[in-house]
C-alpha positions as CSV (number, residue, x, y, z in Angstrom):
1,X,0.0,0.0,0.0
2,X,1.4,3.5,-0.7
3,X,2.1,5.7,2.1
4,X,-0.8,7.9,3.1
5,X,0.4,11.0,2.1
6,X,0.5,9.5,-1.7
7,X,-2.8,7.3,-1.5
8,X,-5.2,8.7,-4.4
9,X,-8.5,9.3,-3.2
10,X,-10.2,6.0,-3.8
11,X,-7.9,4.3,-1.3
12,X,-8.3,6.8,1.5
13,X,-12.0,6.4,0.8
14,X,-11.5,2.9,1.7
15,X,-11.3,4.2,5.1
16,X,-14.7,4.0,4.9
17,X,-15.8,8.4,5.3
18,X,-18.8,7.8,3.9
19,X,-21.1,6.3,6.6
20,X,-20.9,2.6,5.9
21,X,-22.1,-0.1,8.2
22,X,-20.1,-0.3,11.3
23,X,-18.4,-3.5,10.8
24,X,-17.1,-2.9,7.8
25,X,-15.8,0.3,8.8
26,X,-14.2,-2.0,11.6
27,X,-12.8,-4.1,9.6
28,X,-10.9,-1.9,6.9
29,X,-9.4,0.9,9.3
30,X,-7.9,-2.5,11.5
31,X,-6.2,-2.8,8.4
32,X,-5.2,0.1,7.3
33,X,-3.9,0.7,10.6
34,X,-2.0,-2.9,10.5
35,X,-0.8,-1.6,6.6
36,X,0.3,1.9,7.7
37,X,2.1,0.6,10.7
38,X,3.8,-1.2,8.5
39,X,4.6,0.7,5.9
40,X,3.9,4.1,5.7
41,X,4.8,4.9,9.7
42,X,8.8,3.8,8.6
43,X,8.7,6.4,5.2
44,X,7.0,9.1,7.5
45,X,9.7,8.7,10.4
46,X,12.4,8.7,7.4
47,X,11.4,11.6,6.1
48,X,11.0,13.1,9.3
49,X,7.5,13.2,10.9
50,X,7.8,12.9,14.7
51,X,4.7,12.1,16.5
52,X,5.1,15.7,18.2
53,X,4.2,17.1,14.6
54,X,1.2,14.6,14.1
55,X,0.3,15.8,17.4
56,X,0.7,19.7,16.8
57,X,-1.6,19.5,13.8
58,X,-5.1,19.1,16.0
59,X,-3.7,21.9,17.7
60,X,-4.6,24.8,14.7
61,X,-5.5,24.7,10.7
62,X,-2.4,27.2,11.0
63,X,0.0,24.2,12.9
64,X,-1.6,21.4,10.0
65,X,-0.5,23.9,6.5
66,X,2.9,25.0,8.7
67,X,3.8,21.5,7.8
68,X,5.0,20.1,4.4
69,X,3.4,17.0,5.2
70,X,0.6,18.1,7.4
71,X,-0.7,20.1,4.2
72,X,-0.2,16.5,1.8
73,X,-2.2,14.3,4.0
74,X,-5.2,16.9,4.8
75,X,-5.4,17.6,0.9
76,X,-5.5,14.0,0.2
77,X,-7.9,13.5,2.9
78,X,-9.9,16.3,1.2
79,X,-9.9,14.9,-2.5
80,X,-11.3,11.6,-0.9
81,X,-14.3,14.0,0.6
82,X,-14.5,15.5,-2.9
83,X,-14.0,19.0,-1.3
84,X,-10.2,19.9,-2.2
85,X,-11.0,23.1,-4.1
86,X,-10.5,25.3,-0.6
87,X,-6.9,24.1,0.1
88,X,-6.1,23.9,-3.6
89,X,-7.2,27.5,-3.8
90,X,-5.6,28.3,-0.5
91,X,-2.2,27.0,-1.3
92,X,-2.4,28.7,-5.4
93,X,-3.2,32.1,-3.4
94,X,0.0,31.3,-1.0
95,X,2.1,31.1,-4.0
96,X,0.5,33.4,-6.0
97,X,1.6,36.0,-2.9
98,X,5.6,35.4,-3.8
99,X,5.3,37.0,-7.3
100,X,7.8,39.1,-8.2
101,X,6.8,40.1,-11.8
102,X,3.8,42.1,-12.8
103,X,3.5,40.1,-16.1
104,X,3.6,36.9,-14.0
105,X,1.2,38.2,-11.8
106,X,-1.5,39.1,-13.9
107,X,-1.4,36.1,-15.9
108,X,-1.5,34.0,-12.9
109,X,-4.4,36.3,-11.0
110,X,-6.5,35.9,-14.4
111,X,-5.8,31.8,-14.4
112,X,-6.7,31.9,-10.7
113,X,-10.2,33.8,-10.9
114,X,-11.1,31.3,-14.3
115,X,-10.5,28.2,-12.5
116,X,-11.7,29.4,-8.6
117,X,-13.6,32.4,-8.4
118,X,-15.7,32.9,-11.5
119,X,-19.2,31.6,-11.3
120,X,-19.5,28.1,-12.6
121,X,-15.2,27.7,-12.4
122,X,-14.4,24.1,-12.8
123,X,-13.1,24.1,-9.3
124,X,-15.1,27.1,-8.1
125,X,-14.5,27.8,-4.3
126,X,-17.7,29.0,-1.9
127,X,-17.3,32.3,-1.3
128,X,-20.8,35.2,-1.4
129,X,-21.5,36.8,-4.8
130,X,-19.4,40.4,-3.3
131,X,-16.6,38.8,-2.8
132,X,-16.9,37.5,-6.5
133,X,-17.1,40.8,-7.6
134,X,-14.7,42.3,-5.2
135,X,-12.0,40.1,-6.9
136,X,-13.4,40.2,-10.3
137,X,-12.2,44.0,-9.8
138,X,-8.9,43.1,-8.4
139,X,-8.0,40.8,-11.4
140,X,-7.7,44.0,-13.6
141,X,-5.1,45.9,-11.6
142,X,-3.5,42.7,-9.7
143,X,-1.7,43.1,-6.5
144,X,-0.2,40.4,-3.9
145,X,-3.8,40.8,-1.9
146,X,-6.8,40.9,-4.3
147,X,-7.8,37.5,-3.6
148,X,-6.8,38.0,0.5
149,X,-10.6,38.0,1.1
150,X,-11.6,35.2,-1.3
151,X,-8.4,33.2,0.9
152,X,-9.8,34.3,4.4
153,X,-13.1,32.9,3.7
154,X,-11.8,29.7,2.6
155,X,-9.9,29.4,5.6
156,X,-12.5,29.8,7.9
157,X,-14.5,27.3,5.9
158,X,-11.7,25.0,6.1
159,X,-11.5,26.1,9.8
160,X,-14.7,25.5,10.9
161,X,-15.8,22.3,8.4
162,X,-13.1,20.7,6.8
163,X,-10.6,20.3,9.8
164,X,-12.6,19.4,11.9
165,X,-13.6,16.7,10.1
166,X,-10.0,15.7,9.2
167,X,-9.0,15.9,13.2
168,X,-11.9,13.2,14.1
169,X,-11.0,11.0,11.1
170,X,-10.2,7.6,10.8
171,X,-6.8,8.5,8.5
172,X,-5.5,11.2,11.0
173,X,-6.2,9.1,14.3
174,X,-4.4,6.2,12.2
175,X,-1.7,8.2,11.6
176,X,-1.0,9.7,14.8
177,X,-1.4,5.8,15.8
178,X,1.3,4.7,13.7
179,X,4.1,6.9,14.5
């Protein structure tokens, strides 16, 4: 089994998010727990993950995105919810923030509002229709902030739904089990 941090979303859904029947919930996070302990617990360790950083993450959002791997495995455990958009969009914006060149920047602010912000964007993010516009404005004269608000809101979603979510799963309390 690959580690969790590269397990597409079909095999983290095999940790059973999706409300199946006890038992077999039971039954396949025993062994994914037995296959991560295995496996994945020796790559993490190698690469660095101490179980003080597994356990910093259900501290903040802010503590889970500090770290490199924090930020893989809550992605990945968001593609398996099919809700990925908000950190995708998160992390774009974080980068987004380190460009130098105006030419770069524009380009990149007009590729972020097609595929985020516009109504009906392939991986639109949930954000109220004056935010939309708010950035629809910013696009035209891009700066590092015009899509700060647009990034706030997605945070707090993340925040308040998604992480919470990730903290009480079965593929972060295997995780912090394994290490």
């Amino acid at each position: 089994m690959p580690s969790l941090a590269t397990s597409t979303p079909q095999q983290l859904q095999s940790l059973n998010m999706n409300g199946e029947d006890k038992t077999r919930k039971k039954t396949r996070t025993c062994i994914l727990t037995s296959r991560l302990h295995c496996k994945s617990s020796q790559k993490a360790v190698s690469n660095g993950l101490r179980p003080e950083e597994l356990i910093q993450w259900s501290q903040s959002l802010e503590r889970l995105l500090a770290s490199k791997y924090g930020t893989v495995v809550f992605k990945t455990f968001l593609k398996s919810e099919f809700s990925d958009e908000n950190i995708e969009f998160w992390l774009v914006c974080e980068d987004y923030k380190k460009i130098k060149s105006s030419f770069r920047m524009s380009s990149k602010a007009m590729k972020i509002y097609k595929r985020y912000v516009q109504a009906e964007a392939p991986r639109e993010i949930n954000i109220d229709h004056k935010t939309r516009d708010l950035i629809r404005r910013n696009v035209k004269t891009p700066s590092t902030v015009c899509f700060d608000e647009a990034q706030r809101i997605v945070y707090g979603l993340m925040e308040r739904d998604s992480y919470p979510r990730f903290i009480r799963s079965d593929v972060y309390k295997t995780l912090l089990h394994s290490t």
